[in-house]
TIFI-230450 format. One line per 10 residues: number of its first residue (from 1); their letters; for each residue z, y, x of N, C-alpha, C. Coordinates in steps of 0.2 Angstrom, whole numbers. Atoms other than C-alpha are relative to their C-alpha. Layout:
% residues N
NUM = A = Z,Y,X,Z,Y,X,Z,Y,X  ...
***
This chain:
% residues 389
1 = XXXXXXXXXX = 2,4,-5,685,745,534,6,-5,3  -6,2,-5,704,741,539,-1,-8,-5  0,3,2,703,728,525,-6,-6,-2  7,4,-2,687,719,528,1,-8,4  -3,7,-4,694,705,541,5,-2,-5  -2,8,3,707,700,528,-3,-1,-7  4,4,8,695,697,512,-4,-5,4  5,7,0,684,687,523,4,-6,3  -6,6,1,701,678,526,3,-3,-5  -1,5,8,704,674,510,-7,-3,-3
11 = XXXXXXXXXX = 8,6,2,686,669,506,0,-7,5  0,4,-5,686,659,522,5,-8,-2  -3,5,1,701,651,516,-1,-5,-7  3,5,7,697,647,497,-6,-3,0  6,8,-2,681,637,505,3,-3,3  1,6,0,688,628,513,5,-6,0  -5,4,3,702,621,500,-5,-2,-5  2,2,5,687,619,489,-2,-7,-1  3,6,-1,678,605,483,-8,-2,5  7,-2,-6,662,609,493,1,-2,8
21 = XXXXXXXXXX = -2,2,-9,672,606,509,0,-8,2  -1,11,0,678,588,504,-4,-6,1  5,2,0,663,583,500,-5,2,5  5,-1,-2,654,586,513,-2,-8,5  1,5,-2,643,572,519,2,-4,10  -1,2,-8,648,561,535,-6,1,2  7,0,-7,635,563,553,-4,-4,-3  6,7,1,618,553,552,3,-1,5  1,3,-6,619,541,564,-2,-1,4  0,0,-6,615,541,580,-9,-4,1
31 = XXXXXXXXXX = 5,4,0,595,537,583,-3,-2,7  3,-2,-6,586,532,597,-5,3,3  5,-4,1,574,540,603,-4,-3,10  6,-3,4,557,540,607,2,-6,-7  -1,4,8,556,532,588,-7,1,-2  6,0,4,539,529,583,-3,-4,-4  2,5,5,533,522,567,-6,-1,0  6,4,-1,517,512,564,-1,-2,-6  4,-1,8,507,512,547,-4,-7,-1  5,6,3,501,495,539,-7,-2,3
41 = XXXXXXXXXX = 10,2,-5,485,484,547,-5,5,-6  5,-2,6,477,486,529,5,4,-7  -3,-5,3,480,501,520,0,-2,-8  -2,2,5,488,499,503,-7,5,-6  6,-6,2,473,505,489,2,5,-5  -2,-6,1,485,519,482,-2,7,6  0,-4,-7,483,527,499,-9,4,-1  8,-3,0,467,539,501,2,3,7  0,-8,-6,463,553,515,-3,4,-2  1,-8,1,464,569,513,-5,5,6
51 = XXXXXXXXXX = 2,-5,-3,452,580,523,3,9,0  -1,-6,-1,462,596,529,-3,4,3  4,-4,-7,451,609,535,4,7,2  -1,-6,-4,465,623,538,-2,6,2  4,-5,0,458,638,534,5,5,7  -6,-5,-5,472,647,543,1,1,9  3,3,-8,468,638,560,-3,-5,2  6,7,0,451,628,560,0,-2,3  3,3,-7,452,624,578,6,-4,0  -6,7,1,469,614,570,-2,-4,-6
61 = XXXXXXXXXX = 1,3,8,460,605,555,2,-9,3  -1,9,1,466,585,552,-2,-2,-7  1,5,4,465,573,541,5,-4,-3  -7,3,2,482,566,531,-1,-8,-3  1,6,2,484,549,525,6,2,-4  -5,0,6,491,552,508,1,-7,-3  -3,3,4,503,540,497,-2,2,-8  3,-2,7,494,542,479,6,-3,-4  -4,3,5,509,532,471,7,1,2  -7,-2,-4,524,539,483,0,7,-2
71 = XXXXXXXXXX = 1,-6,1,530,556,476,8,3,4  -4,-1,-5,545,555,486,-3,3,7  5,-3,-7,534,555,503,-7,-1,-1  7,0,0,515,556,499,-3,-1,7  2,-2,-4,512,559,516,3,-5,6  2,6,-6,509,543,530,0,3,6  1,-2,-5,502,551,544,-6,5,0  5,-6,-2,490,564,552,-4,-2,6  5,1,-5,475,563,561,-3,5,4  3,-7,0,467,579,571,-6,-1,0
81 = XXXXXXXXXX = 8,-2,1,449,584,567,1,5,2  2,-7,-1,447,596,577,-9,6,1  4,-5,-1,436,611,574,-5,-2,-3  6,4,5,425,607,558,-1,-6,-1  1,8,-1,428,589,560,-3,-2,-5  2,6,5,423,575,551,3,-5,0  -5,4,-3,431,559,549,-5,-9,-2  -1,6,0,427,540,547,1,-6,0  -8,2,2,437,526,540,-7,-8,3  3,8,0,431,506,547,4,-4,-1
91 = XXXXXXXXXX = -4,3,2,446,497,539,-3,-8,3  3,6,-1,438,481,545,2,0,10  -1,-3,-6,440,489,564,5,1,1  -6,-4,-3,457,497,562,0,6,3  1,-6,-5,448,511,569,-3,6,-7  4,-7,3,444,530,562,-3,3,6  5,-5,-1,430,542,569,0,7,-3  3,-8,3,430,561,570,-4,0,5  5,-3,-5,416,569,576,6,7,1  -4,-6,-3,425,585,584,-2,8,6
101 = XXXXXXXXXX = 0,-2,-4,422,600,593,7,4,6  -7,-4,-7,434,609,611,-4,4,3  2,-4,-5,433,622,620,6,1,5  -7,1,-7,442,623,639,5,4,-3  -4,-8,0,450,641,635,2,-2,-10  -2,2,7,453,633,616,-2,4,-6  7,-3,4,441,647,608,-2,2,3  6,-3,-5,432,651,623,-3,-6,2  1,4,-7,426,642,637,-7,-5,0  6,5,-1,414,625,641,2,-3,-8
111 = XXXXXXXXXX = 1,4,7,411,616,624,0,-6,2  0,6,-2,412,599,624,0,-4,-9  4,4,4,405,589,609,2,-8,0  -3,8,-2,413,571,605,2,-2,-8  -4,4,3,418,557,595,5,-4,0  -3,2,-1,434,552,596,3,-6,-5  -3,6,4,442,535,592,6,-2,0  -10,0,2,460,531,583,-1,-6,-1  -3,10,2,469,515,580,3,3,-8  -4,-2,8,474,516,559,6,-2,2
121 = XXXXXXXXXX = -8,1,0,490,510,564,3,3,3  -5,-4,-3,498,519,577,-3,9,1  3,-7,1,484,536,573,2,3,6  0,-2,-8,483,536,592,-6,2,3  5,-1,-2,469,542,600,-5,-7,6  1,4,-4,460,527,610,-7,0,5  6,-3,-3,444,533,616,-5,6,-2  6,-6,3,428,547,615,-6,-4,4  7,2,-2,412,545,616,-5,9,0  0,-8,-1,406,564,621,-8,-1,-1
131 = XXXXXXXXXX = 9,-1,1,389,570,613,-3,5,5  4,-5,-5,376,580,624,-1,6,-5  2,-8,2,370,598,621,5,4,-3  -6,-4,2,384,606,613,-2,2,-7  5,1,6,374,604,596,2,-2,-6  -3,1,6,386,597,584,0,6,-5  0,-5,4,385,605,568,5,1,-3  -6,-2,1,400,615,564,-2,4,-9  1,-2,6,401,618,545,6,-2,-5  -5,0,5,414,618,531,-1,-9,-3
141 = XXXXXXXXXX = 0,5,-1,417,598,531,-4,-2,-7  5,1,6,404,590,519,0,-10,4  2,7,-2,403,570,518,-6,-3,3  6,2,-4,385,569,524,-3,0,3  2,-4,-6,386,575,540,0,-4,4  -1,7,-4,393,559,549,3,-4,-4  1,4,4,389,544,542,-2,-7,5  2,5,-1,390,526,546,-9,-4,-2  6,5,1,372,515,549,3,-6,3  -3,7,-3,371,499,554,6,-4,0
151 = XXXXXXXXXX = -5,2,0,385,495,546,6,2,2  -2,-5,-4,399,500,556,-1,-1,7  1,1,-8,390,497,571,0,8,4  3,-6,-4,382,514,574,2,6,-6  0,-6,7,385,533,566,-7,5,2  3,-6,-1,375,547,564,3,8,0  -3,-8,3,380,566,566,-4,6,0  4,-4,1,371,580,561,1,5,6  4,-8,-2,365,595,573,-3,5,-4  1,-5,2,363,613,571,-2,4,6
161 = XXXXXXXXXX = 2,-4,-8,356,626,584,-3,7,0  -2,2,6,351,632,571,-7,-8,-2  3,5,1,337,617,574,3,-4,-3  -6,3,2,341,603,564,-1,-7,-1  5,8,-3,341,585,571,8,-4,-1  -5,6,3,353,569,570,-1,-4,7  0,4,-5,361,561,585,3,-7,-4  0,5,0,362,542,584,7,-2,6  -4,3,-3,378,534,591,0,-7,0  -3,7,1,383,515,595,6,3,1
171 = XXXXXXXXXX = -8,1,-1,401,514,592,4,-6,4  -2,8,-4,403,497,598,0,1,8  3,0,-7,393,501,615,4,7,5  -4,-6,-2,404,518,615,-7,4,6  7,-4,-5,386,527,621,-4,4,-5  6,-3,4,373,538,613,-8,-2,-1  6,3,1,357,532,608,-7,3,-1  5,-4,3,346,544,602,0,7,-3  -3,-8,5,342,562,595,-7,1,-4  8,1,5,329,563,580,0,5,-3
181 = XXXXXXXXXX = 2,-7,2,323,581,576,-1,0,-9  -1,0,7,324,583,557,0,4,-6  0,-6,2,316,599,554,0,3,-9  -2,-2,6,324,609,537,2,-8,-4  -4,6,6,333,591,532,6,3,3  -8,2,-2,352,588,531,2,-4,-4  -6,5,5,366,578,525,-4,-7,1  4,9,1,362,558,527,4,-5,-3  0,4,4,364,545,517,-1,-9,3  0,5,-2,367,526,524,-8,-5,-3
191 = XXXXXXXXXX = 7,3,2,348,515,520,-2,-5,2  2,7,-3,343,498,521,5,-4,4  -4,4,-7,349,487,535,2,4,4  -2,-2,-5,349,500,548,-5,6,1  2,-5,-2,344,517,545,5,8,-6  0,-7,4,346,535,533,-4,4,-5  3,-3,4,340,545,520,3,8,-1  -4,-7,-1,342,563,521,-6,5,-3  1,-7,6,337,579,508,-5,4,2  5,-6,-4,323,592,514,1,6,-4
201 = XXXXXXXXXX = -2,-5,1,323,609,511,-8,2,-6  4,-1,4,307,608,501,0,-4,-5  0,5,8,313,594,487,-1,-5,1  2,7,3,308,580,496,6,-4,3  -4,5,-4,318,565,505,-6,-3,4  2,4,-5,315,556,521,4,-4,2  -2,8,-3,319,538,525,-2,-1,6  1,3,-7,322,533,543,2,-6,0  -2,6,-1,323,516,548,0,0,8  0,0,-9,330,512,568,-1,-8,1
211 = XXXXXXXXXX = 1,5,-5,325,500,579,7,-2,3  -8,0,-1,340,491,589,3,4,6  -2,-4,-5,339,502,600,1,10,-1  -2,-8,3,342,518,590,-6,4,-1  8,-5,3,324,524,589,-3,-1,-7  5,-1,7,313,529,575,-2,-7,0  6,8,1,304,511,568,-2,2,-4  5,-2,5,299,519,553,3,6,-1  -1,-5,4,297,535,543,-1,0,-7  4,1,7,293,539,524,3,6,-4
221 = XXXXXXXXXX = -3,-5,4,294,555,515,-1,-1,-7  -1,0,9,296,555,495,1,5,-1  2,-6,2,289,571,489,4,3,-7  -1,-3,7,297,582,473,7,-2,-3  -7,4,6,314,572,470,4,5,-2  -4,-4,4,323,587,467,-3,7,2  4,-6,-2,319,604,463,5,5,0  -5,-6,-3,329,617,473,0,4,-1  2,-4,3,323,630,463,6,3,-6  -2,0,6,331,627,447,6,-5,1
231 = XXXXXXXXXX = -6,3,1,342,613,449,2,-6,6  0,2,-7,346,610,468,9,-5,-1  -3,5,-2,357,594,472,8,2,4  -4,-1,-5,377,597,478,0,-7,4  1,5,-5,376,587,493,5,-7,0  -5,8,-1,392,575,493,0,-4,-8  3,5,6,385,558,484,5,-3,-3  -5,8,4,396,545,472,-4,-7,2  1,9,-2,393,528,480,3,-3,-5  1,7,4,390,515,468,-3,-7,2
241 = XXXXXXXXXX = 4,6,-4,387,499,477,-6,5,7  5,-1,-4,369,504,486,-1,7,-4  2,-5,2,366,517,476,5,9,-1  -5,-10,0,371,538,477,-1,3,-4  -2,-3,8,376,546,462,-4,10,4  -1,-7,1,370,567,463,0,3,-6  1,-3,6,373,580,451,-1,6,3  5,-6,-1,363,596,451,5,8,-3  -3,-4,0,370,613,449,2,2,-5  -1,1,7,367,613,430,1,-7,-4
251 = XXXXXXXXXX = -2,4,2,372,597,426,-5,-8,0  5,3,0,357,585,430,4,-5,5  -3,4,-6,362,568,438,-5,-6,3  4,1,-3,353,562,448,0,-8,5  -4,6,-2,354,543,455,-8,-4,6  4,2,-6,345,534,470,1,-7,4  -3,8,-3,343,516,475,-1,0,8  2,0,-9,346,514,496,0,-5,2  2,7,-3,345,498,497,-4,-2,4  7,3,-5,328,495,505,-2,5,5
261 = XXXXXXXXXX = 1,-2,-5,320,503,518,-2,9,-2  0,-8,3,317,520,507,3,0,-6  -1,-2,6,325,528,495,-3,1,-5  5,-1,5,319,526,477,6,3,-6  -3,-3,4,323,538,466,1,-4,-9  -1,3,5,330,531,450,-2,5,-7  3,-3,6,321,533,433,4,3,-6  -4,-2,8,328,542,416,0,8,4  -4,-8,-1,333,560,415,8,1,-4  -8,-1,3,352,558,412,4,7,2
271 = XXXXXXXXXX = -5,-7,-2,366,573,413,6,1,-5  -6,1,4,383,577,409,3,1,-6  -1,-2,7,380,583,393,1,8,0  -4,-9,3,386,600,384,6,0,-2  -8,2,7,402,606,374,1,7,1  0,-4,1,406,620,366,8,6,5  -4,-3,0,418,634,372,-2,3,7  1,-1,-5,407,637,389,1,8,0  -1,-6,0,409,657,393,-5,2,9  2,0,5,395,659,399,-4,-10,-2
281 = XXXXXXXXXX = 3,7,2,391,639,399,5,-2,4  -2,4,-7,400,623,409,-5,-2,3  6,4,-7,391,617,423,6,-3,5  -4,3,-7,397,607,438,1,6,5  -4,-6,-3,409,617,450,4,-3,4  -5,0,-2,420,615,464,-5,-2,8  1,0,-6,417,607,484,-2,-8,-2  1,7,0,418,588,481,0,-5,-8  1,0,4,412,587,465,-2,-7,-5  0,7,2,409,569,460,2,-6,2
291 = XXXXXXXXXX = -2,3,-4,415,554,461,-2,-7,-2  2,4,3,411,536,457,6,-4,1  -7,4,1,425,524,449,-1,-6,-5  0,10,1,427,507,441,-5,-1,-5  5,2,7,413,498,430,-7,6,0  6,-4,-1,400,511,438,1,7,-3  0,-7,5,407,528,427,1,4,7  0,-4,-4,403,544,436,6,5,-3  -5,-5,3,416,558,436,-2,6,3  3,-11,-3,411,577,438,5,4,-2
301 = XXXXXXXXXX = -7,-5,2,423,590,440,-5,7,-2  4,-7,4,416,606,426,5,5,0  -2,-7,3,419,623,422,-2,1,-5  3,-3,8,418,632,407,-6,6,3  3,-8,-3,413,649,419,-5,-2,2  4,0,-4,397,642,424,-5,4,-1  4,-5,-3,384,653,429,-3,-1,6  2,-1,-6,373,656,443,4,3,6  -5,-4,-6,381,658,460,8,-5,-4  -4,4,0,397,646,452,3,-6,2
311 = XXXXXXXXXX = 1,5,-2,394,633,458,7,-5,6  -5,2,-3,408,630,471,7,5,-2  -5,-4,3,422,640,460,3,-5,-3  -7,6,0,431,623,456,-1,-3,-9  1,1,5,434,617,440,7,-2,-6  -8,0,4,446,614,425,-2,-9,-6  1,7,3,439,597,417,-3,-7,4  8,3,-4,430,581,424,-1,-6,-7  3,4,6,419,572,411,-1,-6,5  2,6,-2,416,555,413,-6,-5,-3
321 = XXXXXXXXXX = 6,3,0,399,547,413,-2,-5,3  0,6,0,393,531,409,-10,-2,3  8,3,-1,375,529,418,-2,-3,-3  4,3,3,371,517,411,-3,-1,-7  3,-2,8,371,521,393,-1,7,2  2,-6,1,367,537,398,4,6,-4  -7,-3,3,383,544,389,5,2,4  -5,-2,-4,397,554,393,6,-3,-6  -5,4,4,412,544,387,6,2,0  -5,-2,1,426,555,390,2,6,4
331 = XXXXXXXXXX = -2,-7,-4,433,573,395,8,1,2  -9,-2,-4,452,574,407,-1,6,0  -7,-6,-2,460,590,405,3,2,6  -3,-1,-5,464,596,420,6,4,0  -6,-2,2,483,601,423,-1,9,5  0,-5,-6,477,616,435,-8,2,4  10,1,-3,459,623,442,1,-3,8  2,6,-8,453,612,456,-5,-1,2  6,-4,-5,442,611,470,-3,-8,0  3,3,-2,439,593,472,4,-6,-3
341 = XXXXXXXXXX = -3,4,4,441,576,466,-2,-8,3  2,5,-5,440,557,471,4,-6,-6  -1,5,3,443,539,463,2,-7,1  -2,2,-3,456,526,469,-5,-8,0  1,6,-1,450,507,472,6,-5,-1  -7,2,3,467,501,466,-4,-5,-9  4,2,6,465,488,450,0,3,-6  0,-9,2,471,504,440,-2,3,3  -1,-4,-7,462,514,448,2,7,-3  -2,-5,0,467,533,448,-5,5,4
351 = XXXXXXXXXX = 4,-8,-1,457,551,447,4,4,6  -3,-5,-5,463,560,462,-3,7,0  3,-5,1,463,577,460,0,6,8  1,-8,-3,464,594,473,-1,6,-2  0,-5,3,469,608,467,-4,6,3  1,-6,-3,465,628,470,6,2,5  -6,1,-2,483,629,476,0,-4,3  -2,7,-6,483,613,488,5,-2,-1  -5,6,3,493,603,477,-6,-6,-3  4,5,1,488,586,474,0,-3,-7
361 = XXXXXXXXXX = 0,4,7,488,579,455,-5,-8,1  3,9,0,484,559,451,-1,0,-9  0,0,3,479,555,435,-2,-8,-2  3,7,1,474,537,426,-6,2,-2  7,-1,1,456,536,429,-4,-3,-5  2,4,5,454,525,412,2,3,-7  -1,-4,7,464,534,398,-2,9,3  0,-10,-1,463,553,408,9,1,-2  -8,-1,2,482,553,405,2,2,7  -5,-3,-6,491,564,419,4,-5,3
371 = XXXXXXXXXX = -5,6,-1,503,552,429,4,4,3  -5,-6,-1,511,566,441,-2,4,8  2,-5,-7,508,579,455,4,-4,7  -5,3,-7,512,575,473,1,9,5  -2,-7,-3,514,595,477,-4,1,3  5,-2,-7,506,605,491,3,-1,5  -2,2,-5,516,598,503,-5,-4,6  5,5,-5,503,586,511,-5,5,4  5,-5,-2,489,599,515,0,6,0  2,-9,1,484,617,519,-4,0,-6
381 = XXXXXXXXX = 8,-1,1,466,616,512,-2,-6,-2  6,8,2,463,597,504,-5,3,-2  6,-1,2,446,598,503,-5,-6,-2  3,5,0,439,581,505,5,-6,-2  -4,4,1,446,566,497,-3,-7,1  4,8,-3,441,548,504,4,-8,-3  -6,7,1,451,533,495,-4,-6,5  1,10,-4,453,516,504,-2,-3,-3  7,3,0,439,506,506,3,-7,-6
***
């Protein structure tokens, strides 16, 4: 014990004749502070968003704006979506949109149902527009739920009660417009000039077109498009121009022109093909399972493990699919299983991946050549991935 005080005087002293000492870096200097930075009018088209949904504390879920070509700092800014959010993006406005829910007591108390509006550049909060009934539909964040119509004049957000109806918002007018009852449909789809097309629970579609004051003008139901049974539709579409890409649980893709006042279901029976080595077959797999990228090719993120009930267990490849020949023109490798996938608008553009582990991988969305991970540093739970318009 007597000899204790002087070894940590000779360690003490041979640090601090070392070189370790010498070198050590001069003070930062001196900042001011408050110091706050400000994110470009028009976001660069490496940039995407991230939907974090924070499994570990929902009632803190955001939205990142990641650097897809920055592996230094991937990470821009943060937006909060709180409590099942949802998010979006009007690059034309400078403005994003979560739909959100609060509660007073912060998991207890009065509910309070809104849509809040950011500046993209200073990711400030600038206003709410508070929805009635306390109805918003809280669910594991899916792009169907809130959706721009009318351009980005007006949104749509889905209800749950467990009824299941679609409030109509003006954004411009910062007011609520309507509430359209929408018994066993979900998920909607932007349609025509100024309306939605949303899925039923019995296989068919129905097309709403609104008047300018946010009421029904028309309806029209299209019977049989998909059969739920056998090979039921994951919900989040691939936009190609007007048209929404689906792919089916087993591999069936399924396309839909929304252009005009109803959804017309596109002819052929295309699918992502077969290949050998499935155990017991691939099928399409993960949360945001398609994507649409340059010159119309679709991209599917597969497993080998597919099976009934797989369906959101992720996946280890994404084929690439040329609608219009009806061919699958190429299989990426993926470097890690992954849950979700997306396709930048860059004039290279680049396969954005999300891992199982919430690490981000990039990859060249034209040869499938890996380019380089951006780590799990950005997100808890990337689930959602939205590249720049």
């Amino acid at each position: 014990m007597r000899s204790t005080p002087f070894a940590l005087a000779l360690l003490l002293s041979a640090f601090a004749g070392s070189p370790l000492s010498a070198a050590a870096p001069p003070p930062l200097p001196e900042e001011a502070l408050p110091a706050v930075a400000t994110l470009p009018e028009n976001y660069p088209k490496s940039w995407v968003l991230v939907h974090d949904f924070n499994f570990n504390a929902i009632l803190d879920g955001r939205v990142v704006v990641v650097d897809t070509a920055d592996t230094a700092q991937p990470l821009k800014g943060i937006i909060r979506t709180a409590q099942f959010g949802n998010l979006l993006f009007a690059p034309d406005k400078h403005e994003f949109y979560t739909a959100e829910t609060f509660y007073s007591r912060l998991t207890r108390g009065e509910r309070t149902d809104a849509i809040t509006l950011w500046d993209s550049v200073t990711l400030q909060p600038k206003g709410e527009i508070v929805l009635p009934g306390g109805k918003r539909q809280q669910a594991v964040t899916y792009n169907g739920t809130f959706q721009f119509v009318n351009g980005h004049k007006w949104a749509v957000v889905a209800n749950f009660t467990p009824a299941q109806s679609v409030t109509v918002v003006d954004l411009e007018g910062r007011k609520v417009l309507s509430e359209i009852d929408l018994p066993g449909c979900s998920h909607f789809y932007p349609t025509g000039a100024r309306g939605f097309t949303t899925f039923c629970a019995d296989g068919s579609l129905t097309s709403i077109q609104l008047d300018d004051k946010g009421q029904v003008a028309s309806s029209r139901t299209v019977a049989d498009v998909q059969d739920v049974e056998n090979q039921a539709q994951f919900q989040n579409a691939a936009m190609a121009g007007q048209t929404a890409w689906f792919v089916t649980f087993r591999g069936q893709l399924k396309g839909y022109d929304l252009s005009g006042p109803v959804a017309r279901p596109l002819p052929g029976n295309l699918s992502v093909g077969t290949a050998e080595g499935g155990q017991p077959e691939w099928r399409p797999g993960g949360w945001q399972v398609i994507a649409a990228g340059p010159k119309g090719l679709l991209y599917v993120l597969m497993s080998p493990y597919g099976k009934e009930g797989s369906h959101k267990d992720g996946g280890t490849e994404v084929w690439v699919i040329d609608p219009a020949s009806g061919k699958r023109v190429s299989r990426i490798a993926l470097q890690a299983h992954s849950a979700s996938i997306g396709v930048t608008n860059e004039t290279t553009p680049h396969l954005i991946v999300t891992r199982a582990d919430a690490g981000i991988d990039v990859y060249d969305a034209v040869s499938g050549a890996f380019v380089h991970s951006l780590g799990n540093t950005t997100a808890f739970n990337p689930i959602l991935v939205t590249p720049v318009p």
